[in-house]
C-alpha positions as CSV (number, residue, x, y, z in Angstrom):
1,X,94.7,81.1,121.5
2,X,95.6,84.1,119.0
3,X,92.9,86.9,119.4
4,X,92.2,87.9,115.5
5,X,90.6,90.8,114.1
6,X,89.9,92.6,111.1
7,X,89.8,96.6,111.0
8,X,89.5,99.6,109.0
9,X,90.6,102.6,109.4
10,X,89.3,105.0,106.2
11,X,88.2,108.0,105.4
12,X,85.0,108.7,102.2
13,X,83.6,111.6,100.7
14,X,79.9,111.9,102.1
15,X,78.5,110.5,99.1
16,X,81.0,107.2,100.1
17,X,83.9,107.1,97.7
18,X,87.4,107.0,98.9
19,X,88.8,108.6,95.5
20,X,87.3,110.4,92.7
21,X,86.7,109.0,89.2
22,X,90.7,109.8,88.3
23,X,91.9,107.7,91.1
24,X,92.8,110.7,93.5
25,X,92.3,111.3,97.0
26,X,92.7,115.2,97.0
27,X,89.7,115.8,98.6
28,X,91.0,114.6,101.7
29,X,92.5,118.0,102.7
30,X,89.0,119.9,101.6
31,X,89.4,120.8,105.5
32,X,93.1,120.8,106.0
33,X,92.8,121.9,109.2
34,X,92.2,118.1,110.4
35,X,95.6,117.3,109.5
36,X,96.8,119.4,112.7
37,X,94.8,117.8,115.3
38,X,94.6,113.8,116.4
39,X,91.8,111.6,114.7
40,X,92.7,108.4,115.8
41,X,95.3,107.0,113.1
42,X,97.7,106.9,115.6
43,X,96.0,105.0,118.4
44,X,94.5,102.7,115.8
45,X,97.3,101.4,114.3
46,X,99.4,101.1,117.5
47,X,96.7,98.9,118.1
48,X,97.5,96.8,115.1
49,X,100.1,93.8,114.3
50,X,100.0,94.4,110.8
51,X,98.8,95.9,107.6
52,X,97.0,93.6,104.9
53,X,96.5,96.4,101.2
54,X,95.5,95.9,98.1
55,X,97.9,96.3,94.9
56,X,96.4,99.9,93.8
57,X,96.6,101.5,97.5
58,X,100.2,100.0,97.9
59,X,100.9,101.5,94.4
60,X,99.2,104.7,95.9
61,X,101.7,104.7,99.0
62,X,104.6,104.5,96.9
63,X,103.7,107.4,95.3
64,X,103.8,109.6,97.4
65,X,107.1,111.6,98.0
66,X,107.7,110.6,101.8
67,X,109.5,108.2,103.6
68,X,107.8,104.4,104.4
69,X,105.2,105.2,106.8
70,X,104.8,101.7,108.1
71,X,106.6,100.6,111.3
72,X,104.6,96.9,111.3
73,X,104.4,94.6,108.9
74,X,102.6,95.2,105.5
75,X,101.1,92.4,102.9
76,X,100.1,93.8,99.2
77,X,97.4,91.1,98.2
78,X,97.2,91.0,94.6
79,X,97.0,88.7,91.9
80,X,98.7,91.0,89.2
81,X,101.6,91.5,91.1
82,X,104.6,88.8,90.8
83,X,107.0,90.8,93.3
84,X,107.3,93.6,95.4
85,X,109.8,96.5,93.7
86,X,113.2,96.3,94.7
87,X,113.0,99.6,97.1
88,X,110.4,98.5,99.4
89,X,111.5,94.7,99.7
90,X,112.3,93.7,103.3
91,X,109.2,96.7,103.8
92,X,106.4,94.7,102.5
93,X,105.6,91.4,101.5
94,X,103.2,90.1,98.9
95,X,100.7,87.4,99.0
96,X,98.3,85.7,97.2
97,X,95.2,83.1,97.3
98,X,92.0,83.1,99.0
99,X,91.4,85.8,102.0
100,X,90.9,82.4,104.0
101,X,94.4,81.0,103.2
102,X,96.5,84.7,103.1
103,X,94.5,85.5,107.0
104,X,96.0,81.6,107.9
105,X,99.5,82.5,106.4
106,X,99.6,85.9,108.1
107,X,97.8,84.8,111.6
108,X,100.6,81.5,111.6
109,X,103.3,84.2,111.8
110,X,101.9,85.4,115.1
111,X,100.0,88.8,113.9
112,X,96.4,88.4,114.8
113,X,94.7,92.4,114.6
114,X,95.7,93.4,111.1
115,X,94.3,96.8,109.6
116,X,92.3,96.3,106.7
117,X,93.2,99.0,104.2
118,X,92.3,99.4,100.3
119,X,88.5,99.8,98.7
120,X,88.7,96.4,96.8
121,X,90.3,94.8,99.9
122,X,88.2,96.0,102.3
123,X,85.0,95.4,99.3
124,X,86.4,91.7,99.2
125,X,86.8,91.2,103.5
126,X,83.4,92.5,103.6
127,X,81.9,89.7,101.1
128,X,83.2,87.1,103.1
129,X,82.1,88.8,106.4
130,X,85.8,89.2,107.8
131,X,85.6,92.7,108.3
132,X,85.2,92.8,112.3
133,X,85.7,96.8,113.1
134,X,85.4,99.9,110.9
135,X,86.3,103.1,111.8
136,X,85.0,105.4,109.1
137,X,85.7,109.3,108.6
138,X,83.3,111.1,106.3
139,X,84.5,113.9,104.8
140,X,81.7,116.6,104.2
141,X,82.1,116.7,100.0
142,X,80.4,115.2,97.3
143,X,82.5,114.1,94.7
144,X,79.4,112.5,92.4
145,X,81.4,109.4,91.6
146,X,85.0,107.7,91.6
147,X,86.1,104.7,93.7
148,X,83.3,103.3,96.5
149,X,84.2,101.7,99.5
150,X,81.5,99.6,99.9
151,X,79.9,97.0,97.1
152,X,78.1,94.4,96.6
153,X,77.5,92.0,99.4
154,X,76.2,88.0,99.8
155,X,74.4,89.1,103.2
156,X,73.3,91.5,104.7
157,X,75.9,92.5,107.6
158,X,75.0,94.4,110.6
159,X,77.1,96.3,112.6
160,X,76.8,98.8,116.0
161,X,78.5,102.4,116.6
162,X,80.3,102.4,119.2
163,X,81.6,105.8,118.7
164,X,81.0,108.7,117.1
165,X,83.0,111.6,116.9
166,X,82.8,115.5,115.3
167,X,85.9,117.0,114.2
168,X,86.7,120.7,113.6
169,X,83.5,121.1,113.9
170,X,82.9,119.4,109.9
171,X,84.2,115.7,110.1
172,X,82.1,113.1,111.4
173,X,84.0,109.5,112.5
174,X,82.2,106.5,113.4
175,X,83.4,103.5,114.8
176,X,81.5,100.7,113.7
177,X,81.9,97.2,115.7
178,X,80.6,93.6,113.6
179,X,77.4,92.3,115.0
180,X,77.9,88.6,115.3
181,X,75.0,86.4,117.2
């Protein structure tokens, strides 16, 4: 049988949003310096089969002036969206339905650790407890509000550190695994 998981890979302001009020995610580079040393991205997603994003972090992506950055498979959930734009099809593919149903699609194609990534994706995973792994960089500013990546829940879900990790001497990563009895 398949081994499945769900992960995140994300980085928050300390005060827990991934963008500010306007929808940007400048304060990333508050410390560029991070950007020339190895934080785990890279190991992470080699571990990976595939990507699963929401429609406003796909938009995001496509933004930005650089190349595709995805060498695995990529699914935009969103119910907004009726196709993918003609320059990234064949690059991603997009689904809808329940997370049940779209996690059954994408597992029957034979990709069972997908990387969770998007804050009303990963918001939505978490309400249905499919979130399995989180691997969570806090960047040390307060931005005072914008875009959370946590919400409401159903449950209360616990999970463990496995890891935790300083960077250039500012940036704290933890490494979250689910808690399942």
């Amino acid at each position: 049988m398949m081994q499945t998981s769900n992960c995140v890979f994300i980085a928050t302001s300390l005060d827990g949003y991934i963008a500010d009020s306007e929808g940007k995610i400048d304060f990333l580079d508050t410390f560029p310096e991070i950007n020339q040393i190895d934080s785990g991205y890279y190991s992470f997603t080699a571990g990976i089969d595939a990507l699963v994003m929401g429609r406003t972090t796909f938009e995001t992506v496509c933004g930005f002036d650089i190349d595709w950055p995805y060498q695995k498979p990529v699914f935009v959930l969103s119910n907004t969206l009726n196709e993918i734009p003609e320059k990234y099809q064949g690059k991603a593919e997009l689904v809808k339905g329940n997370l049940r149903e779209v996690l059954a699609y994408i597992h029957g194609k034979g990709l069972g650790r997908l990387y969770i990534d998007g804050g009303k994706t990963i918001q939505s995973f978490l309400q249905e407890d499919l979130i399995d792994e989180m691997v969570v960089t806090v960047i040390p500013v307060l931005l005072g509000g914008g875009f959370p990546l946590f919400g409401k829940l159903n449950q209360k879900l616990i999970f463990e550190c496995k890891k935790t990790t300083l960077f250039v001497d500012k940036i704290v990563q933890n490494h979250f695994l689910r808690k399942r009895d």
